[in-house]
C-alpha positions as CSV (number, residue, x, y, z in Angstrom):
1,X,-6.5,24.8,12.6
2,X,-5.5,21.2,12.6
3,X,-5.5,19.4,15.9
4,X,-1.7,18.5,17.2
5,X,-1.3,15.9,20.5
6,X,1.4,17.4,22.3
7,X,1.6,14.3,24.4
8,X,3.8,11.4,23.6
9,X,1.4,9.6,25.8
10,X,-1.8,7.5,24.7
11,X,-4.2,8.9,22.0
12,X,-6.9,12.1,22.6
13,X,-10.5,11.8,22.0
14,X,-9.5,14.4,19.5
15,X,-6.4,12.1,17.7
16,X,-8.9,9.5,18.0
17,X,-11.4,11.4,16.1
18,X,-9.1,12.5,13.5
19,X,-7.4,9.4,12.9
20,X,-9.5,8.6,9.3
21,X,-8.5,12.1,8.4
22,X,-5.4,11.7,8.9
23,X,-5.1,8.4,7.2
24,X,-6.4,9.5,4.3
25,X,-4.3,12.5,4.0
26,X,-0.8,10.1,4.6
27,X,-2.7,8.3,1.2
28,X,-2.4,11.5,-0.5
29,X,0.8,11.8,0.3
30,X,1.9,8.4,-0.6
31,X,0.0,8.8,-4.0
32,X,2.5,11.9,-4.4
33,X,5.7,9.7,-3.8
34,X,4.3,7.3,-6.4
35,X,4.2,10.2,-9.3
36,X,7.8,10.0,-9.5
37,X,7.8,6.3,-11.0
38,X,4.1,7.0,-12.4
39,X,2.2,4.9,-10.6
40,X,-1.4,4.8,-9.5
41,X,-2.2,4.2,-5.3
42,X,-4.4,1.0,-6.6
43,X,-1.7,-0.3,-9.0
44,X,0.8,0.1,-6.1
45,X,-1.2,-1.8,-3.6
46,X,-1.4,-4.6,-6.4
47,X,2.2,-5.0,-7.0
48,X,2.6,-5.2,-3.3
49,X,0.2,-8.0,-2.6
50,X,1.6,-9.7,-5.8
51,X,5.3,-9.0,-4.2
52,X,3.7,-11.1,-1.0
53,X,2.7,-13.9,-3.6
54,X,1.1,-14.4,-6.7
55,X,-2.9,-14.5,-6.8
56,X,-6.1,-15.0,-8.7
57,X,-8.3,-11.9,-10.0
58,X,-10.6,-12.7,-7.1
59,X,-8.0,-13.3,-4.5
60,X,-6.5,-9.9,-5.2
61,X,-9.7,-8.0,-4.9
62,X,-11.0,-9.8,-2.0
63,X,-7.5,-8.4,-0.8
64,X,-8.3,-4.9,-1.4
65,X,-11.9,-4.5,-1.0
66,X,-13.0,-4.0,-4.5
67,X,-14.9,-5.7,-7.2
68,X,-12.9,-7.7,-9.3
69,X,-13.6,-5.6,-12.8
70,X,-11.7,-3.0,-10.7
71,X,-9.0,-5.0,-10.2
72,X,-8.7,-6.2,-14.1
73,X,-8.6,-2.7,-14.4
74,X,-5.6,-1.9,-12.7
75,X,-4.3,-5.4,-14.1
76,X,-4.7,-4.5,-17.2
77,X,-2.2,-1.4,-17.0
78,X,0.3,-3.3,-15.3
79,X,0.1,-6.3,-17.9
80,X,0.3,-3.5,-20.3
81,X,3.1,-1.9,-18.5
82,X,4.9,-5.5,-18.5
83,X,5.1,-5.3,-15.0
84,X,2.6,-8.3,-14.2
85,X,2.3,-11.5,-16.2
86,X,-1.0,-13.3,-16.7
87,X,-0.1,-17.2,-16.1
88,X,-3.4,-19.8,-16.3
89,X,-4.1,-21.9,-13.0
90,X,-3.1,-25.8,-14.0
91,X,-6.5,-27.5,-14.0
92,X,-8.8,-24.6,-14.5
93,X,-8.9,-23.0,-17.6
94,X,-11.0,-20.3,-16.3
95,X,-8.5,-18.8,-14.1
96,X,-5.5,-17.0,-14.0
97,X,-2.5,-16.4,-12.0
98,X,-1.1,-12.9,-12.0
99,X,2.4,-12.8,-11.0
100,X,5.5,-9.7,-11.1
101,X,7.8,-9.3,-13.6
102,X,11.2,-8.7,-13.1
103,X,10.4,-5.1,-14.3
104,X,7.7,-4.7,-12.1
105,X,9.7,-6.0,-9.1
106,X,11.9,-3.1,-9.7
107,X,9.5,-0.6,-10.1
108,X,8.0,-1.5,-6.6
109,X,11.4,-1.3,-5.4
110,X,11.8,2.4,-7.0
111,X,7.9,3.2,-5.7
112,X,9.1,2.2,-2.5
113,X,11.9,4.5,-2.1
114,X,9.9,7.2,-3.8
115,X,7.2,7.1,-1.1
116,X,9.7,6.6,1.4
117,X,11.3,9.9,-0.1
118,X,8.0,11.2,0.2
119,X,7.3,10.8,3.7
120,X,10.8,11.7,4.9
121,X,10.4,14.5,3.7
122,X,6.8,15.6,5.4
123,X,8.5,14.1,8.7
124,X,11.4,16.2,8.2
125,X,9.3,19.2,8.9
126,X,8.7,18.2,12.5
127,X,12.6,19.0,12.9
128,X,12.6,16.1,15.5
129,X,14.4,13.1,14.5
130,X,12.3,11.2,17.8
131,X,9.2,12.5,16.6
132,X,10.3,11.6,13.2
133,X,11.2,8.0,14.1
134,X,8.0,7.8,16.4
135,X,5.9,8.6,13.3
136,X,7.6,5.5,11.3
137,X,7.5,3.1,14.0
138,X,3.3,4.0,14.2
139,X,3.5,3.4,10.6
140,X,5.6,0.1,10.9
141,X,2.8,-0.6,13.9
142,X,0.0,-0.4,11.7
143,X,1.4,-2.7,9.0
144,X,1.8,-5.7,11.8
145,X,-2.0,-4.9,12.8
146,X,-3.0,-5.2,8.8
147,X,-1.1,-8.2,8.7
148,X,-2.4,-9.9,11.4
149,X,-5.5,-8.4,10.5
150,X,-5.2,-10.2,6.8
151,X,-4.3,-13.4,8.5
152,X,-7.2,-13.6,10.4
153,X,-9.5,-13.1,8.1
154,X,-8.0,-14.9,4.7
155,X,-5.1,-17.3,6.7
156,X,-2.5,-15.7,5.3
């Protein structure tokens, strides 16, 4: 049985406990929307953070917590996709400036609405369009407490 909080009020213990859970079953979900325009939940978060600006190999996978042969990984696709371009960093031969393509600007655009699609239509199960607009503004919440999150610990 999966715990529900009947209460609009503050978190359970038990939400509280369950909140990992839960975040990682939204990913699932999200990575379920991004089938629809074939894209990967790593190559979706890089296309976002390169939507934000354009970045370094290191930059990007100090961004997402991962070693940077991960990221030139996921890169790679994209760059093979034609959805990122490789640019070198003036002065620095070494290192390279990944940026989006026009392509791969609309494909975040079209992975956007396809996760949006995605999670409209698990919310839509609740049959409660407060509890379905109380679900995205947690959701919007979250992304302010990332950012500011991010800002504190890289300044931007």
């Amino acid at each position: 049985m999966i715990p529900e909080s009947t209460t609009a009020g503050p978190a359970t213990a038990t939400d509280r406990r369950t909140i990992g859970r839960t975040a990682a079953w939204l990913a699932k979900q999200v990575e379920l929307g991004l089938g629809a325009v074939d894209l990967s939940l790593p190559q979706y978060r890089v296309l976002g953070l390169l939507d934000e600006h354009s970045a370094v190999s290191s930059d990007l996978a100090e961004r997402l917590a991962v070693r940077p042969p991960t990221v030139t990984a996921v890169v790679d696709g994209l760059v093979a996709r034609g959805l990122v371009e490789r640019h070198p960093v003036a002065g620095d031969r070494r290192r390279v400036d990944h940026r989006l393509t026009a392509e791969g600007l609309a494909v975040l655009g079209a992975a956007d609405t396809a996760v949006e699609a995605r999670l409209v239509l698990v919310t839509d199960a609740m049959a409660d369009p407060a509890a379905t607009e109380e679900a995205f503004r947690g959701l919007a919440n979250w992304r302010r407490a990332l950012v500011a999150y991010s800002r504190a610990r890289w300044g931007r």
